[in-house]
C-alpha positions as CSV (number, residue, x, y, z in Angstrom):
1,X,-12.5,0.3,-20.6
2,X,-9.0,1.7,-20.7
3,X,-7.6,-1.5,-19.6
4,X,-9.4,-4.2,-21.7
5,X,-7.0,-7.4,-21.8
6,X,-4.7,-5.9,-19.2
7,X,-3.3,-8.5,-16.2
8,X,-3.4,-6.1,-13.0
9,X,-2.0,-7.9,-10.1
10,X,-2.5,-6.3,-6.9
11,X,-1.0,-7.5,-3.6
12,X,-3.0,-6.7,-0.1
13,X,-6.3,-7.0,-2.1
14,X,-8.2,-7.9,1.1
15,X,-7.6,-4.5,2.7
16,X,-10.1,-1.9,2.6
17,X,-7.6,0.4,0.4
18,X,-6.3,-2.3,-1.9
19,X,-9.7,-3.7,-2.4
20,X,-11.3,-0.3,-3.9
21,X,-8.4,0.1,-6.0
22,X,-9.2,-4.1,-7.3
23,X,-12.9,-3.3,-7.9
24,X,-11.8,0.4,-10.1
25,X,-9.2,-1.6,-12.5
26,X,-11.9,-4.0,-13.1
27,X,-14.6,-2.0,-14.1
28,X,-11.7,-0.2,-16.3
29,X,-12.0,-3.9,-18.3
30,X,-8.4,-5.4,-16.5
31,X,-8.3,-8.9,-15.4
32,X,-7.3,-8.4,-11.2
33,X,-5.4,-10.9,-9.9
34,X,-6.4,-10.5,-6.0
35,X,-3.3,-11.5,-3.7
36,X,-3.3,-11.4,-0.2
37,X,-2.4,-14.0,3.1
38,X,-5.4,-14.1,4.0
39,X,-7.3,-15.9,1.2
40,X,-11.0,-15.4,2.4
41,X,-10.9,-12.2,2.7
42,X,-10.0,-11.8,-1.6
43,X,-12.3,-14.6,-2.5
44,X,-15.0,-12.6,-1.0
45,X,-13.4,-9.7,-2.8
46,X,-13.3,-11.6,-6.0
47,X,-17.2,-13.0,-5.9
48,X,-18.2,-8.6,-5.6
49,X,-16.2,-7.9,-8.8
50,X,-17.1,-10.8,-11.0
51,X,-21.0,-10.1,-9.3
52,X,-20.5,-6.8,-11.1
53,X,-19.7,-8.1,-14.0
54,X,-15.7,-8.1,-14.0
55,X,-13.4,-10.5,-14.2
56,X,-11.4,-11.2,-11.1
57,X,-9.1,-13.9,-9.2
58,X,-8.1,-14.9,-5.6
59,X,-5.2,-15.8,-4.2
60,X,-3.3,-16.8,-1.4
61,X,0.1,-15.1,-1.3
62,X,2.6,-14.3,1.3
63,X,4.5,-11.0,-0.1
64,X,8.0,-11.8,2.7
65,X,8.1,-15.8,0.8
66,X,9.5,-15.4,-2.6
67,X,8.5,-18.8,-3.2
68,X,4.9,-18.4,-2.3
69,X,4.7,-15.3,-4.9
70,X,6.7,-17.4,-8.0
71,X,4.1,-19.9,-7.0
72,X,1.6,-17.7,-7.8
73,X,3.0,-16.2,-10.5
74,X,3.1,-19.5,-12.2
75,X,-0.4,-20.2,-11.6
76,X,-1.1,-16.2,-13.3
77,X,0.8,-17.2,-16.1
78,X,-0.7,-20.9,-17.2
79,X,-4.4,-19.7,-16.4
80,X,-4.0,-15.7,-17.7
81,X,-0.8,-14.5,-18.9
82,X,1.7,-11.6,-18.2
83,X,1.3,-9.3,-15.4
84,X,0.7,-5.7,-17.0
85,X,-0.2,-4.1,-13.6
86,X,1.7,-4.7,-10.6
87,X,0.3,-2.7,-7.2
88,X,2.2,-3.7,-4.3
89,X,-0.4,-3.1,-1.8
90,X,0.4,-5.3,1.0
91,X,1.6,-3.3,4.2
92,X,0.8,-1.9,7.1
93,X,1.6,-1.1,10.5
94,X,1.3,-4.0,14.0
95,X,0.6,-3.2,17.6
96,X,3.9,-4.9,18.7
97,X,5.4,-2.0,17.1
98,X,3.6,1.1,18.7
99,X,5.0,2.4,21.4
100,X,3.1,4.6,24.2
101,X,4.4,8.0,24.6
102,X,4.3,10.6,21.4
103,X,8.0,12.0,23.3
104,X,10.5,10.9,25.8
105,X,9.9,11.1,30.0
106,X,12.0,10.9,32.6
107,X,12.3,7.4,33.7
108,X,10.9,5.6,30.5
109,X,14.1,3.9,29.4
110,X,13.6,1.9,32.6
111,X,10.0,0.9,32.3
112,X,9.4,-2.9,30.9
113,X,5.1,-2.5,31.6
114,X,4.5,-0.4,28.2
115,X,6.0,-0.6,25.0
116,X,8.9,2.7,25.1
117,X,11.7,3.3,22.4
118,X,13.7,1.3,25.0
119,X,12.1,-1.9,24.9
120,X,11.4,-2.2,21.2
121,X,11.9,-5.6,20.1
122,X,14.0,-5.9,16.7
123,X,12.1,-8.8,15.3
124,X,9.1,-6.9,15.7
125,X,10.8,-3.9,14.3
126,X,12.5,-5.6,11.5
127,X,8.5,-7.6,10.6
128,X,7.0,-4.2,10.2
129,X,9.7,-3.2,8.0
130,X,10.1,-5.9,6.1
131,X,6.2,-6.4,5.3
132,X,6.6,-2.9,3.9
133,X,10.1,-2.6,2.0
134,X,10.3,-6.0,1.4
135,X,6.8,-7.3,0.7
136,X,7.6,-4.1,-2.0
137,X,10.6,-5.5,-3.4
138,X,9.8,-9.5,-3.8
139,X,6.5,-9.1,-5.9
140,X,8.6,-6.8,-7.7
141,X,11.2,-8.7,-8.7
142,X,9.0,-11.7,-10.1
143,X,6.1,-10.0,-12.2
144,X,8.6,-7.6,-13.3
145,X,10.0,-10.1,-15.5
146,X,6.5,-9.9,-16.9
147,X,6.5,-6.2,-18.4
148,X,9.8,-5.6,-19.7
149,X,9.1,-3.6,-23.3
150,X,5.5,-4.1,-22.3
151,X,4.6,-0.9,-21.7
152,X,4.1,-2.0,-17.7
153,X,2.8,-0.3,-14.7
154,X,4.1,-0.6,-11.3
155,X,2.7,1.6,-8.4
156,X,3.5,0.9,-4.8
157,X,1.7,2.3,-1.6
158,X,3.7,4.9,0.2
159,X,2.1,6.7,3.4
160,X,2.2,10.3,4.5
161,X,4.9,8.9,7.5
162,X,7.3,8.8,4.3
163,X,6.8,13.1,4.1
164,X,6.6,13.4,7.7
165,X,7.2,10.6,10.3
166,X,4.4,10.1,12.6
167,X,4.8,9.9,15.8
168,X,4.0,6.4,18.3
169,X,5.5,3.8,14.9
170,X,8.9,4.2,14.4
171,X,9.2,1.2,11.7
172,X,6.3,1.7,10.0
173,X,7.6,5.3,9.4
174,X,10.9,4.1,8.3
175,X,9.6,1.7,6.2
176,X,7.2,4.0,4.1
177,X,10.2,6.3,3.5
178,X,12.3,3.5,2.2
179,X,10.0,2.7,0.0
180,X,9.3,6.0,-1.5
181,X,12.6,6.2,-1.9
182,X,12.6,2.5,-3.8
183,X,9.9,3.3,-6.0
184,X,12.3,6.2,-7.5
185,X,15.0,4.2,-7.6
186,X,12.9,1.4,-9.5
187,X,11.9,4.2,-11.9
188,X,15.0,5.2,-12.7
189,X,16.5,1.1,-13.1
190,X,13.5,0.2,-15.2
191,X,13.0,3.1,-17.7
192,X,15.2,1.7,-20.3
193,X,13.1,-1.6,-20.2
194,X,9.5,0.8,-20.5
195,X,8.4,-0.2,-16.9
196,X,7.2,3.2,-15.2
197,X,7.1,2.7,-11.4
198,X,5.2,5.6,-9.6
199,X,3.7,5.7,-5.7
200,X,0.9,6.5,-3.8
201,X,1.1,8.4,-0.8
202,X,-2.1,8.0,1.1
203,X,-3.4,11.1,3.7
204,X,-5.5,9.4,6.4
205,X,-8.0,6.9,6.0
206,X,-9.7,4.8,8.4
207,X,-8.7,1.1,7.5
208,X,-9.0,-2.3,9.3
209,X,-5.5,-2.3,10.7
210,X,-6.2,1.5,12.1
211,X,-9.8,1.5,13.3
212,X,-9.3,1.0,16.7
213,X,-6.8,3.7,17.3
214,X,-9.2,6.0,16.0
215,X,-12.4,5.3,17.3
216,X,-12.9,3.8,20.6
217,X,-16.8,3.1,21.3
218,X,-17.6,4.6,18.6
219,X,-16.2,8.0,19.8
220,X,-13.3,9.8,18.3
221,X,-9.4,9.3,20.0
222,X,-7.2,12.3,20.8
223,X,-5.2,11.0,18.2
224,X,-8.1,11.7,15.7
225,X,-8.9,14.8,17.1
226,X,-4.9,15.7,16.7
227,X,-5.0,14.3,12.9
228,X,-8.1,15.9,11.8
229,X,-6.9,19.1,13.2
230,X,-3.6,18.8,11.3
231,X,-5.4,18.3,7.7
232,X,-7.2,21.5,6.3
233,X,-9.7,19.9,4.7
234,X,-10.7,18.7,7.8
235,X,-11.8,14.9,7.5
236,X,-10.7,11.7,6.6
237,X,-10.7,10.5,2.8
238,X,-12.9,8.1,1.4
239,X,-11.0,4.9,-0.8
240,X,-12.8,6.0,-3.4
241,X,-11.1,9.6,-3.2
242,X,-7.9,7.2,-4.2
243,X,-8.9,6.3,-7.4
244,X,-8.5,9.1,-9.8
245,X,-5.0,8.8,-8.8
246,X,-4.5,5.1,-9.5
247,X,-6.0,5.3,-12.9
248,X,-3.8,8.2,-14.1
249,X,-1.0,6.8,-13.1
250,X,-1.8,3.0,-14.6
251,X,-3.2,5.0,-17.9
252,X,-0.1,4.6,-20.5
253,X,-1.5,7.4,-22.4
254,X,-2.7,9.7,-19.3
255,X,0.8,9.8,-17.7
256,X,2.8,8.6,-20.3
257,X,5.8,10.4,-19.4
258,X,5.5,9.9,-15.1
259,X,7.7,7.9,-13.6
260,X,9.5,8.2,-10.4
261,X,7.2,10.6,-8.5
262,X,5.1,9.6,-5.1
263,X,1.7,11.3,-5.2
264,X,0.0,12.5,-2.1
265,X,-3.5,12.2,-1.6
266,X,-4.2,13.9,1.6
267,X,-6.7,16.4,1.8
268,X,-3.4,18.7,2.3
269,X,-2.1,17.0,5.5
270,X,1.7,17.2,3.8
271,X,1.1,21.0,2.9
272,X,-0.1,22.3,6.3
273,X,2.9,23.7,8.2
274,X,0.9,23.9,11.7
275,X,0.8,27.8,11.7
């Protein structure tokens, strides 16, 4: 119980990702503080832990309204106390973002019946980033507050699209990278207040928001076949392959002196060259 009366707050708790790494900090003895928008989804979340016999709490959060996080904060605060843990979680990718073609055609600039490059729309550009980068920053800025000279723990979710940009999601690629690149930055702002601020770089897994563009009736895509082909170990990973990870890098003792670095967890999809 490495984490007995620690405050772990962890945003996107109602994804499939998010939610495994909820359940691990609580059976490591951590109070979880379950954010996400949609609030069903972590109260079902919540009633598994505390079923197990941890101690876990729901709430409804939107990561892109500061106001909606202090809110919650507030609420963390009177009922719980100071956030030791802070995973920003929350992400992801959206179909209004996803264009058709891996590479340009002839002719696509002038086609308006799929989604090309060309017909991108910057607000649903700029939602995909923002979910991402800034749905990253805002949490961070208010339970930071939290775990300055307290020893605290931030780890954000990068993406293998931050190593190497994947093709069909431009934003989502850009975003990952950005925050990668935050989560160093952080590191570097925040080790003088003993906040260390590492990442997460997930390989593929199949998720809610993914699912469909992997499997279709039940039956492997192309893009599957193209992903599995590109990892060596030749599958996807598991959430609970994640976890390992996530409690070296929230142990104070285990990684002490980590800060700054974005671990991949990928079954070597980062490593593999192609040849």
């Amino acid at each position: 119980m490495k984490l007995e009366n620690k405050i772990a707050v962890v945003t996107g708790a109602g994804g499939v990702l998010c939610s495994a790494f909820a359940r691990e900090l609580a059976k490591n003895g951590a109070s979880v503080m379950l954010l996400d928008i949609n609030k069903q989804a972590v109260e079902e979340v919540a009633k598994e832990i505390v079923a197990e016999g941890g101690r876990a709490y729901a709430y409804a959060c939107n990561v892109l309204d500061k106001a909606s996080i202090e809110s919650v904060h507030e609420s963390i605060l009177k009922n719980h106390g100071k956030c030791n843990i802070l995973i920003n979680g929350a992400g992801g990718n959206n179909p209004r973002c996803t264009i058709a073609n891996e590479y340009y055609e002839a002719g696509l600039e002038a086609r308006e019946d799929i989604k090309t490059f060309f017909n991108l729309d910057k607000e649903d550009f700029g939602f995909v980033f923002d979910l991402n980068l800034m749905g990253t920053l805002l949490p961070t800025q208010v339970f930071s507050v939290d775990m300055i000279d307290n020893d605290g723990v931030i780890l954000n979710v990068s993406s293998m699209n931050a190593f190497r940009p994947l093709t069909k999601i431009p934003a989502y690629s850009c975003a990952k990278s950005a925050v990668s690149n935050f989560t160093m930055w952080l590191a570097v702002h925040f080790a003088s207040a003993k906040i260390r601020v590492n990442a997460i770089a997930p390989g593929f897994f199949v998720t809610k928001q993914n699912k469909d563009l992997l499997f279709q009736n039940g039956k492997p895509t192309a893009r599957t076949e193209k992903i599995l082909r590109a990892t060596p170990m030749g599958r996807f990973g598991e959430p609970e392959e994640l976890l390992g990870t996530l409690m070296w890098l929230c142990d104070n003792e285990a990684s002490s002196f980590v800060t700054g670095v974005v671990v991949p967890v990928d079954g070597g999809f980062s490593a593999y060259s192609g040849v």
